[in-house]
N, C-alpha and C positions, 0 to 999 in steps of 0.2 A: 569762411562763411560765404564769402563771391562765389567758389566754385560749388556750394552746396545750393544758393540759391539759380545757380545759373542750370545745374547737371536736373535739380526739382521743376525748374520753369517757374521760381515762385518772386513775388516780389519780396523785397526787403523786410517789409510791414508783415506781410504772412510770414515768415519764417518767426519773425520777433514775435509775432502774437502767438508764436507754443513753444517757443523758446527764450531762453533768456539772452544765452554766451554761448561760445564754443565749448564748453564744458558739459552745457544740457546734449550737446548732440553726441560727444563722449557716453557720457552719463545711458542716456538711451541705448547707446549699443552694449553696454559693458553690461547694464541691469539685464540684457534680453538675455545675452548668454549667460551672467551670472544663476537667472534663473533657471534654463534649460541645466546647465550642468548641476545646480542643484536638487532637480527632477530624477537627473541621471542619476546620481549618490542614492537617491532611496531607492531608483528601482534596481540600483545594481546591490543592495544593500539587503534588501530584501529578494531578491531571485537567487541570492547567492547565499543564503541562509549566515548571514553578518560577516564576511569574508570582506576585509578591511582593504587587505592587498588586491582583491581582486577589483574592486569599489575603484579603487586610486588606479589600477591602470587603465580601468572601462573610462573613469574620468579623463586620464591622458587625453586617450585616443579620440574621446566626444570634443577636448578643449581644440584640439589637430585638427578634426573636423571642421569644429564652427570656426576656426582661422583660415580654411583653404578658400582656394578662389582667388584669383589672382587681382582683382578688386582689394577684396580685403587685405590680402598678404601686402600690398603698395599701400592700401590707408596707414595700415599699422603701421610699417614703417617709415612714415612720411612722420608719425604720430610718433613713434620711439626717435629720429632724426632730430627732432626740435622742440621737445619736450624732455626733460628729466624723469622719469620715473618715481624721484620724491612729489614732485611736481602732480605727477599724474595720479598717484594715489591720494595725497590730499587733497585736490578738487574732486575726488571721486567719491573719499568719505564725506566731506563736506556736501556734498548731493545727496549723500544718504546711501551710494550705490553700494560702498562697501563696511563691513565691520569693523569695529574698531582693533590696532592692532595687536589685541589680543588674540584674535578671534574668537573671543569665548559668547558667539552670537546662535542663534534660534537651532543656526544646521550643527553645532557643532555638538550642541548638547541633546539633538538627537542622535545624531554619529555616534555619542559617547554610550547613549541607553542600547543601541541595536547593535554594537561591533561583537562579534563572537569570542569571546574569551577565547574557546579552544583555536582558534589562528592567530589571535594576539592577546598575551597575559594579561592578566586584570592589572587596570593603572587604577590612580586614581584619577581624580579630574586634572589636578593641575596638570601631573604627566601625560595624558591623554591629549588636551590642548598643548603642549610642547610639541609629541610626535607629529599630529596634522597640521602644525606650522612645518616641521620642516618636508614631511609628507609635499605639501602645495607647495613650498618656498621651491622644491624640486621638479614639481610639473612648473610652475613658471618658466623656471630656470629652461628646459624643456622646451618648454612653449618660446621664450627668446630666442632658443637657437635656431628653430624652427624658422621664425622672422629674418635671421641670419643668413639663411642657407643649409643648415644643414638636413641631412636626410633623415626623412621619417624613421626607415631601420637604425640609424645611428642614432638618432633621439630615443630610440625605445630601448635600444643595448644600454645609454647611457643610465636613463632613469631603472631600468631590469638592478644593473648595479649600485647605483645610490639604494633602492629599496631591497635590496641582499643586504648591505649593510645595516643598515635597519632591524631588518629582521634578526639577524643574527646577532642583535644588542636587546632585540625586547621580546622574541619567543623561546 
């Protein structure tokens, strides 16, 4: 919080008066992206006429995006460094920023009305939320290495094969 009110020029009192904790300022940057990539999923969803796999790699590539920058690539990690990941997602549901870990939340069951059968067989719901957990549990996973060091092309080869997998079990 020192280095946020120092890097803003704000006092103390203004930062406190739009935020609460270190968590609201989490919170703020995860909801911003969460909603951009959630923007993303329909329009890739809909320009691709329900093409599920094409949806989830435009998603990748947008989540790679809003993490470049050598700014953010140091927050995150400074934030994955000293922070637990159990950690960071329950103060994040507890914000409200994420679904619960179902995910069986507002996008998901648009996901499930608009995905085109003819590129992925008809589920029903529960199988449907199965797949897009591990669908995202993979771009995460993805997005981690990324925070790591590894290379964008090696991240794309990796996730290309998790979702061959995939496919090869559900079309």
């Amino acid at each position: 919080i020192n280095q946020i009110i120092k890097e803003a020029g704000i006092s103390r009192g203004s930062f406190y008066t739009y935020l609460e904790e270190k968590w609201d300022v989490l919170a703020c940057i995860f909801e911003e992206n969460r909603r951009m990539l959630e923007m993303t999923m329909q329009q890739e969803m809909e320009s691709s006429g329900g093409n599920i796999w094409e949806m989830l790699e435009t998603v990748l590539n947008k989540a790679i995006s809003l993490s470049s920058g050598p700014e953010r690539v140091q927050f995150v990690r400074n934030v994955m460094e000293h922070i637990s990941s159990d950690t960071i997602f329950r103060n994040l549901h507890q914000k409200g920023v994420m679904e619960s870990g179902s995910m069986e939340g507002e996008m998901t069951r648009w996901l499930y009305a608009h995905y085109s059968r003819e590129k992925l067989r008809e589920l029903d719901y529960k199988e449907f939320v199965a797949f897009y957990q591990m669908a995202m549990v993979s771009i995460a996973m993805e997005i981690k290495a990324y925070f790591e060091g590894k290379s964008i092309d090696k991240i794309q080869e990796s996730y290309r094969l998790k979702m061959a997998l995939l496919k090869r079990g559900l079309c």
